[in-house]
C-alpha positions as CSV (number, residue, x, y, z in Angstrom):
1,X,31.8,19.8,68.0
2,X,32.5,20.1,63.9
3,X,32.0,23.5,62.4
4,X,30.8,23.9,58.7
5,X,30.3,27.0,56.6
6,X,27.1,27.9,54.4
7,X,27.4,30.0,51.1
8,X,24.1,31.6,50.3
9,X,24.0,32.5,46.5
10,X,21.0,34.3,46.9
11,X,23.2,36.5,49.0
12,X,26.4,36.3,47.9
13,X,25.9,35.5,44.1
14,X,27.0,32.9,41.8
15,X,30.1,34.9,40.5
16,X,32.7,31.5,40.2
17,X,35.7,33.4,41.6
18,X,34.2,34.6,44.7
19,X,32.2,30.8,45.1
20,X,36.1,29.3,44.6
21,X,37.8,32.2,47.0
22,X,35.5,31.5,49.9
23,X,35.3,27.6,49.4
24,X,39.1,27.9,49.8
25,X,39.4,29.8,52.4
26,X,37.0,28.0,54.8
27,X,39.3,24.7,54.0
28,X,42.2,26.8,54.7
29,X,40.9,27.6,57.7
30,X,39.6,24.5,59.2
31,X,36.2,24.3,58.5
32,X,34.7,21.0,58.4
33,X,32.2,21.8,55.2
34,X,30.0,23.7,53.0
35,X,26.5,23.7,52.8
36,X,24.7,25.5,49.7
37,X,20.5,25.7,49.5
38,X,17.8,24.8,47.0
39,X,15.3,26.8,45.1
40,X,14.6,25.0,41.6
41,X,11.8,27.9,40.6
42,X,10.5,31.1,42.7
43,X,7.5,33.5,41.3
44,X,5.6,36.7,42.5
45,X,4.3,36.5,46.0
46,X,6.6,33.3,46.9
47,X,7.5,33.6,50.6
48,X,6.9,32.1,54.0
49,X,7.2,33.4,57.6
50,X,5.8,36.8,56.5
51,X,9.1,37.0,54.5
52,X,8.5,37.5,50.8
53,X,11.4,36.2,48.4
54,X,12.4,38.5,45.5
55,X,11.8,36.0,42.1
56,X,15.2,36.8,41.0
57,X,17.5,35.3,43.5
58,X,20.1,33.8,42.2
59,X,19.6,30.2,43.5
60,X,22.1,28.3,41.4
61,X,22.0,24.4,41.3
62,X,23.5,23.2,44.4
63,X,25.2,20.1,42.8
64,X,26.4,22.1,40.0
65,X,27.9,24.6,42.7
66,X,29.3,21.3,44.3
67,X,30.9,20.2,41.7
68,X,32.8,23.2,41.1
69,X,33.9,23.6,45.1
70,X,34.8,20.3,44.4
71,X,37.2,20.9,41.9
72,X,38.8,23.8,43.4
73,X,39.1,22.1,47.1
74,X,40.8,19.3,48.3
75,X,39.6,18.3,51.8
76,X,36.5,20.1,52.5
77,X,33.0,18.0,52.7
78,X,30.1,18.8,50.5
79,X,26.4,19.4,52.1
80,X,23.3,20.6,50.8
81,X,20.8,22.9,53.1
82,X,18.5,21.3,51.5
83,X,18.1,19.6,48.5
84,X,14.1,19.8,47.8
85,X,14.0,16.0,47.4
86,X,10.5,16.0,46.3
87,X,11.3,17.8,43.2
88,X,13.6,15.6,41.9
89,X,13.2,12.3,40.5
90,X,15.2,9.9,42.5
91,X,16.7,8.0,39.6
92,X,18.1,10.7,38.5
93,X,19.2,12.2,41.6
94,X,21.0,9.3,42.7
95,X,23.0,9.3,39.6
96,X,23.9,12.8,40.2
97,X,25.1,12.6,43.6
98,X,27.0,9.3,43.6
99,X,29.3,11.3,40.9
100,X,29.6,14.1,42.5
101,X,30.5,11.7,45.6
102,X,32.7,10.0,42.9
103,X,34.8,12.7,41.5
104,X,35.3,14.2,44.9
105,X,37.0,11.2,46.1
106,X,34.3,10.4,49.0
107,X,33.2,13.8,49.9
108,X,29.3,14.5,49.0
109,X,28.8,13.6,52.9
110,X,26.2,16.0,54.2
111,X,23.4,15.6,52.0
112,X,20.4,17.6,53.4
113,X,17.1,17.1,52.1
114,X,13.7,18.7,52.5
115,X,10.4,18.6,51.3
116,X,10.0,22.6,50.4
117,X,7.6,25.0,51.8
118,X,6.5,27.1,48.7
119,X,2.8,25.6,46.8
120,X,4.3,27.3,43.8
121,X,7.6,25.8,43.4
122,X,6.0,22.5,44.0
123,X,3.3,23.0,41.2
124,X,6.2,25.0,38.9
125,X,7.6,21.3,38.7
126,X,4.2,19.2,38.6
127,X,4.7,18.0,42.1
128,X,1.1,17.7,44.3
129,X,2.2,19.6,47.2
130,X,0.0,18.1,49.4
131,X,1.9,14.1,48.7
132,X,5.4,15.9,48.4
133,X,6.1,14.0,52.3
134,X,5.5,10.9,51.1
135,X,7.2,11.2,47.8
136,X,10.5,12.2,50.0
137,X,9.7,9.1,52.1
138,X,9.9,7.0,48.7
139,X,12.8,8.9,47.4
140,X,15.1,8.0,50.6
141,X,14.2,4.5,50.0
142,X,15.0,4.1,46.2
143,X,18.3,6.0,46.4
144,X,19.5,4.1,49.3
145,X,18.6,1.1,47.4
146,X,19.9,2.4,44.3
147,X,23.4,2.9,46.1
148,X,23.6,-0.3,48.0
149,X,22.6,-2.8,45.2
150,X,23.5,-3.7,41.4
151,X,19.6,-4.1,40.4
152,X,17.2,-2.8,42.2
153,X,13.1,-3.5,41.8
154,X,10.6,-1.3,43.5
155,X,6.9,-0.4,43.4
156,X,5.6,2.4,45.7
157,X,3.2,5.3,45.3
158,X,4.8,7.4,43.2
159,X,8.1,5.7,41.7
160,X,8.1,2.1,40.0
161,X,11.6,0.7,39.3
162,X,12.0,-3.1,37.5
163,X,15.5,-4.7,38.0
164,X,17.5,-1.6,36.8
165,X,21.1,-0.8,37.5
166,X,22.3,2.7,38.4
167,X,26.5,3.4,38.8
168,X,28.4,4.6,39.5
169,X,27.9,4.0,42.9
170,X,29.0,6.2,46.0
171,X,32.3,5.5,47.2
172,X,30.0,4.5,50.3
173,X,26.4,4.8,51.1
174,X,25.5,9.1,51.4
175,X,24.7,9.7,54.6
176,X,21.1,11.6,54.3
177,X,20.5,14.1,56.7
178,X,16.8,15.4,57.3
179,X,16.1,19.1,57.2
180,X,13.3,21.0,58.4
181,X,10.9,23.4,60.7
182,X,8.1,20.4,61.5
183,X,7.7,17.5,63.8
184,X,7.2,15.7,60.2
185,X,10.7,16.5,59.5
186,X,11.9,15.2,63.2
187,X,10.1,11.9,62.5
188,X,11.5,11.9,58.9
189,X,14.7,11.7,60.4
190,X,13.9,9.3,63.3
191,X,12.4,6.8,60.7
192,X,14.8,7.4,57.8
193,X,17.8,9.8,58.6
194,X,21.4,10.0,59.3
195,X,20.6,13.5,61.0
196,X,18.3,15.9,61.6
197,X,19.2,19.4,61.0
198,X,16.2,22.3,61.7
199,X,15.5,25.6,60.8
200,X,16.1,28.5,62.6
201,X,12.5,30.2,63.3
202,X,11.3,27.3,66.3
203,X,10.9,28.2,69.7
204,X,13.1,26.2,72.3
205,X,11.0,24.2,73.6
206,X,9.7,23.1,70.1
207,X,13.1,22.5,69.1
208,X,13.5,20.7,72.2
209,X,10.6,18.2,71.2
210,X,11.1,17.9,67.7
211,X,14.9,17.2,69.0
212,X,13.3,14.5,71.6
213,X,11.3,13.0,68.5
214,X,13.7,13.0,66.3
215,X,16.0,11.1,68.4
216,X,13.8,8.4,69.8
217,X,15.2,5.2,70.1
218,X,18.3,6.6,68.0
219,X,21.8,7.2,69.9
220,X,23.7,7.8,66.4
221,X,21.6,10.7,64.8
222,X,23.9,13.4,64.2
223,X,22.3,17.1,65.0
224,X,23.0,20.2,62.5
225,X,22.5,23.2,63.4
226,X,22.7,26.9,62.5
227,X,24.6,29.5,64.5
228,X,26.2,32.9,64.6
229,X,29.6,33.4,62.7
230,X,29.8,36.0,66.5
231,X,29.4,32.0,68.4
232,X,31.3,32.2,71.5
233,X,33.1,29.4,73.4
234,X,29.8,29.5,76.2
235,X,27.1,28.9,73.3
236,X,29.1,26.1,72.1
237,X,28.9,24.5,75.9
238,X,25.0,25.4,75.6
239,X,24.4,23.5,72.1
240,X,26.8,20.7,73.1
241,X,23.9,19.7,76.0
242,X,21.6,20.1,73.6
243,X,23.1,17.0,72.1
244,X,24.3,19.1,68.8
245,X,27.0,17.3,66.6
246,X,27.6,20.1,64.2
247,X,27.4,23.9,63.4
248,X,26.9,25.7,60.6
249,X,27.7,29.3,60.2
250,X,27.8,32.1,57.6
251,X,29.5,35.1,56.5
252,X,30.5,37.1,53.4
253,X,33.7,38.0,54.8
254,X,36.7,35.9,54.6
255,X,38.4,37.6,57.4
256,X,35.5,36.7,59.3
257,X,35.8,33.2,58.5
258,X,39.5,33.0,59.5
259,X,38.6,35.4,63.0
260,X,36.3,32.6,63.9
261,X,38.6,29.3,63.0
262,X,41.2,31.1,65.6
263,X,38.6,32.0,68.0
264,X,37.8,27.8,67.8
265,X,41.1,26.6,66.9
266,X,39.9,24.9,63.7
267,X,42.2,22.4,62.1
């Protein structure tokens, strides 16, 4: 089992010393990553689950925050939890994370994506929510293209590329790991992912299908998921027969952080 960390700036803030303090500290300790979320625009009334989210959280951008754990770290992996792939134009977003991957010597290695849940947001960046599935679908495709190939041609629903050229390129191919709550997501990641990594509000046995999806016919999907920074040694047994790869955990406290890599003998 690998253990990664997950910074919330809507909950902890986007203050740079604290960002750097706890980056460092969950490389000192072990930790295999960290994961930071996506919100590119909120508004009045934005929310899902029957959980309203305040329009003034600070979501910062999560390659920007990326860039600077980057810098400040040495070893520690870079994920997103999720980059709202929809709302970003792949062209661009390639470019972006193969230097990010670049100037981290190798590290941007668990890219999340997902296709966002809030009408608003979607509309906020002149996205049709309706398509925003199939737009991800295209997106996969022209990065992976864009990343694996000196001129790339492509014609699709939504994005048109004629022989161009995009570098620098990854120091390899970016894994691309498939977030989500829907049994669109699991196929997402059955047809086009590295991984599938869920949200936390599904019931067990519909994680246990979307799982079952998911993995159909694949025996090197890698499974994210979260957990409590309180996970004992018999919920790590429990998730390992669930077939889960990786965990992801979260706390503002660094002591916390360092109780837990003792508890699991990290690094």
């Amino acid at each position: 089992m690998r253990f990664a960390v997950s910074y919330s700036t809507p909950a902890y803030g986007t203050d740079p010393e604290r960002l750097v303090a706890f980056a460092r500290r969950a490389e000192e300790c072990g930790f295999e990553g960290l994961y930071v979320p996506e919100h590119v625009a909120l508004y009045r009334g934005a929310g899902f689950g029957g959980y309203e989210m305040p329009p003034d959280l600070p979501y910062g951008d999560p390659l920007e925050l990326l860039t600077f754990v980057a810098a400040s770290t040495e070893r520690l992996l870079l994920g997103t939890a999720v980059v709202l792939l929809p709302y970003h134009h792949p062209v661009v977003l390639a470019k972006r994370l193969a230097t990010v991957d670049v100037l981290s010597k190798g590290r941007m290695r668990l890219l999340t994506v997902g296709v966002g849940s809030l009408a608003g947001e979607a509309r906020a960046v002149g996205v049709d929510f309706a398509s925003r599935g199939r737009r991800a679908d295209e997106a996969i495709d022209v990065l992976r293209l864009l990343w694996s190939n000196d001129r790339v041609s492509y014609s699709g629903e939504f994005f048109r590329l004629d022989d161009v050229s995009s570098f620098p390129h990854p120091l390899a191919t970016l894994p691309i790991h498939i977030g989500g709550s829907s049994r669109a997501a699991a196929r997402r990641a059955r047809d086009r992912g590295d991984g599938y990594f869920p949200g936390g509000a599904l019931t067990p046995a519909e994680r246990a299908a979307q799982w079952d999806l998911a993995s159909s016919g694949r025996d090197n999907l890698e499974y994210t998921r979260w957990a409590s920074i309180d996970l004992t040694p018999a919920a790590v047994s429990s998730y390992e027969q669930q077939g889960v790869t990786r965990l992801v955990v979260t706390t503002p406290d660094l002591d916390e952080l360092a109780r837990f890599a003792e508890r699991f003998r990290l690094g």
